[in-house]
N, C-alpha and C positions, 0 to 999 in steps of 0.2 A: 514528408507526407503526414498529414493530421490521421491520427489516432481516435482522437478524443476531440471531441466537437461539441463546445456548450454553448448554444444559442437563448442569451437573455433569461438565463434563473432565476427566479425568485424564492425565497421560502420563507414564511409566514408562521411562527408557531402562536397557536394560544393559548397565555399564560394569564388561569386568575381571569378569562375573559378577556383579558388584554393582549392587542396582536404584538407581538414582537418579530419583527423584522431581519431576520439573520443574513439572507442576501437580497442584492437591490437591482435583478437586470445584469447579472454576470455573463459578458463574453469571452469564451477563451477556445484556442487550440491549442493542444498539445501533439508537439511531434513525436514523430520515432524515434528512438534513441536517446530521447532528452534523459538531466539530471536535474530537476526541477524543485524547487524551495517554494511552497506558498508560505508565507510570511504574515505577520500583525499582531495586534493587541490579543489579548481577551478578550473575547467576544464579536470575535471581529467576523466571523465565519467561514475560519481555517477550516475547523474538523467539519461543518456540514458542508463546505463543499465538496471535503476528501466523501463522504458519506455517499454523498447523493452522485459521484460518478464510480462509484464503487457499486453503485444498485441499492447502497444500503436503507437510504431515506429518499424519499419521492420530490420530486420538488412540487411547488403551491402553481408554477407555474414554470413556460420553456421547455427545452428536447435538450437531449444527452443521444450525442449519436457515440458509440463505438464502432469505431471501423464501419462508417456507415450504416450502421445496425440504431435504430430508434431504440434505445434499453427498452423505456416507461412504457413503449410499445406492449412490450412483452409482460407474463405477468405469470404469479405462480410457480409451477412447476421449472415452466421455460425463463424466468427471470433468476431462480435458485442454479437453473443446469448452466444459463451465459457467463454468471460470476462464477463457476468451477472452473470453465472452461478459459475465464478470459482476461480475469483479473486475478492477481496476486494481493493479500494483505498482509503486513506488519504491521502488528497493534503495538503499542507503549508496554502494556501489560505483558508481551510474549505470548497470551492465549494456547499456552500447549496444554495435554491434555496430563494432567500428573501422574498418573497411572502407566502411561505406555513411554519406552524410550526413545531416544532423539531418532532412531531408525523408523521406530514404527509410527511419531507422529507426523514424520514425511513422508512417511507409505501412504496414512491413511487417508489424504488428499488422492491419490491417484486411483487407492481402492474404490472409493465414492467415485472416481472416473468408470468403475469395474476393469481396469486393467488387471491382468493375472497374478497371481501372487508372488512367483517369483520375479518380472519383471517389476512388480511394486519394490521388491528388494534390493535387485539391482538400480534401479535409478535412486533409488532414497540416499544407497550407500556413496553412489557416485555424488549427487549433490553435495553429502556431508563430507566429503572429501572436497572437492571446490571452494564449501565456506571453511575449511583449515580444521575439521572433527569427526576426523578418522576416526583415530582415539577415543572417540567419545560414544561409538556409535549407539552401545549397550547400557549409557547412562539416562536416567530418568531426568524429570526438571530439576528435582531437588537438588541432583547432584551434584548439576552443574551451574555456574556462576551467572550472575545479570548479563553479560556480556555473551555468552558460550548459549545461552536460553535461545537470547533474538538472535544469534546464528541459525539456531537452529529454525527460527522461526524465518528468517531468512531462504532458507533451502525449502521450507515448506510451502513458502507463498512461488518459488519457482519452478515447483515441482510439476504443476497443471500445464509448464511453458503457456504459462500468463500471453497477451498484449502488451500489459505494460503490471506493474509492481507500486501498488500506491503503501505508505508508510507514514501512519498517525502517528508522530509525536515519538519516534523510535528510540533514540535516545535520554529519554527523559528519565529510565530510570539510572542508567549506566556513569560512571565514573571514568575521566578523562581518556585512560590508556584503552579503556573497552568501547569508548566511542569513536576514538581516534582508528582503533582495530576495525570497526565495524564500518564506516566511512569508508578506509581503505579497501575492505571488500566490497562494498558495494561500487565502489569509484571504478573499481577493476571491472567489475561483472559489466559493469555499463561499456567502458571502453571494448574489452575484451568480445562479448559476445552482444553488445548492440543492446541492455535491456533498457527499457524504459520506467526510471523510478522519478513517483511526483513523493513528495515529502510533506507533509502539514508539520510547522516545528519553530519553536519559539526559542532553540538551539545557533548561536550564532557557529558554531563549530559547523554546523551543518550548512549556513548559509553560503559560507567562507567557500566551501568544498562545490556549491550547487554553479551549473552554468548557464540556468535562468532562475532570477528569482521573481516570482508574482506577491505587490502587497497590498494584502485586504485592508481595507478598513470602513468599517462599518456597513461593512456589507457589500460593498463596491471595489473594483480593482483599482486600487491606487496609481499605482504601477507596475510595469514591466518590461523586468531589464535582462538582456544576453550578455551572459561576457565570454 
């Protein structure tokens, strides 16, 4: 069953007055359960198309249905509430908040849902136990390693129980053994409870591991392959 339904995108920026072209009329579905690789060069329009079914960038033109839902439809307030509620993100960066620890920056996704507070605490503890950081629960970002951060940021983006889990470029800061580690968990999570992660990643480790990969280029789907 399609998830994610993009009928004919385009995205147009102007740069300097000059249009540049990042996608060209992009069709795709995405099913349930997939482990999906978008794939290509630089500049090819990996990251905006991960953007623009995330809610995060508008496209120039085309529909983005979730789960039959018109996103672009919606706008404001209700475009902010459908990505709490629908999407999961892993940034590159980890995006946690420096201040609060790996418990409370996967609470704080559910608090924004106003779930109660101690049920904010039990589910955060349960996720970070899932991604392997029990241990960790009371550590801040500092404290903990490239690897042990995007865990965390992992349990955060699952905490809303997403649609599906999209993932810009996750491993880009991480070192062999902590992407090797992180893969695994996420390999799992998909098998295990059925989630849906699309991946933008110029990561062959992550290609290796994906069970579809999609390859832009230049702004168009190249190909798309299951294995």
């Amino acid at each position: 069953m399609a998830i994610i339904e993009i009928h004919n995108i385009t995205k147009v920026y102007n740069t300097d007055q000059v249009p540049v072209h990042a996608l060209n009329g992009v069709d795709l579905n995405i099913n349930e359960g997939e482990f999906t690789a978008i794939v290509g060069p630089s500049g090819s329009g990996k990251t905006t198309l991960l953007n623009i079914i995330g809610g995060l960038d508008k496209p120039t033109s085309g529909k983005v249905f979730i789960n039959q839902t018109d996103m672009f439809a919606l706008s404001g307030r209700k475009l902010i509430d459908f990505r709490l509620h629908h999407i999961g993100f892993v940034f590159q960066a980890y995006n946690l908040i420096p201040v609060l620890t790996a418990k409370e920056n996967v609470a704080f996704i559910l608090q924004m849902q106003g779930q109660p507070s101690r049920q904010c605490e039990e589910h955060a503890l349960q996720l970070l136990e899932a991604v392997g950081l029990e241990d960790k629960v009371d550590k801040r970002p500092a404290e903990l390693s490239g690897g042990q951060q995007q865990r965390v940021a992992v349990a955060r983006a699952l905490a809303s129980k997403p649609d599906f889990v999209l993932a810009d470029e996750p491993t880009a800061n991480l070192d062999s053994a902590s992407t090797n580690n992180l893969l695994d968990m996420m390999g799992s999570l998909n098998e295990r409870e059925k989630i849906t992660f699309i991946f933008s990643t110029h990561d062959q480790r992550v290609v290796e591991r994906a069970k579809r990969v999609i390859n832009l280029v230049d702004g168009k789907v190249e190909s798309d392959e299951y294995r």
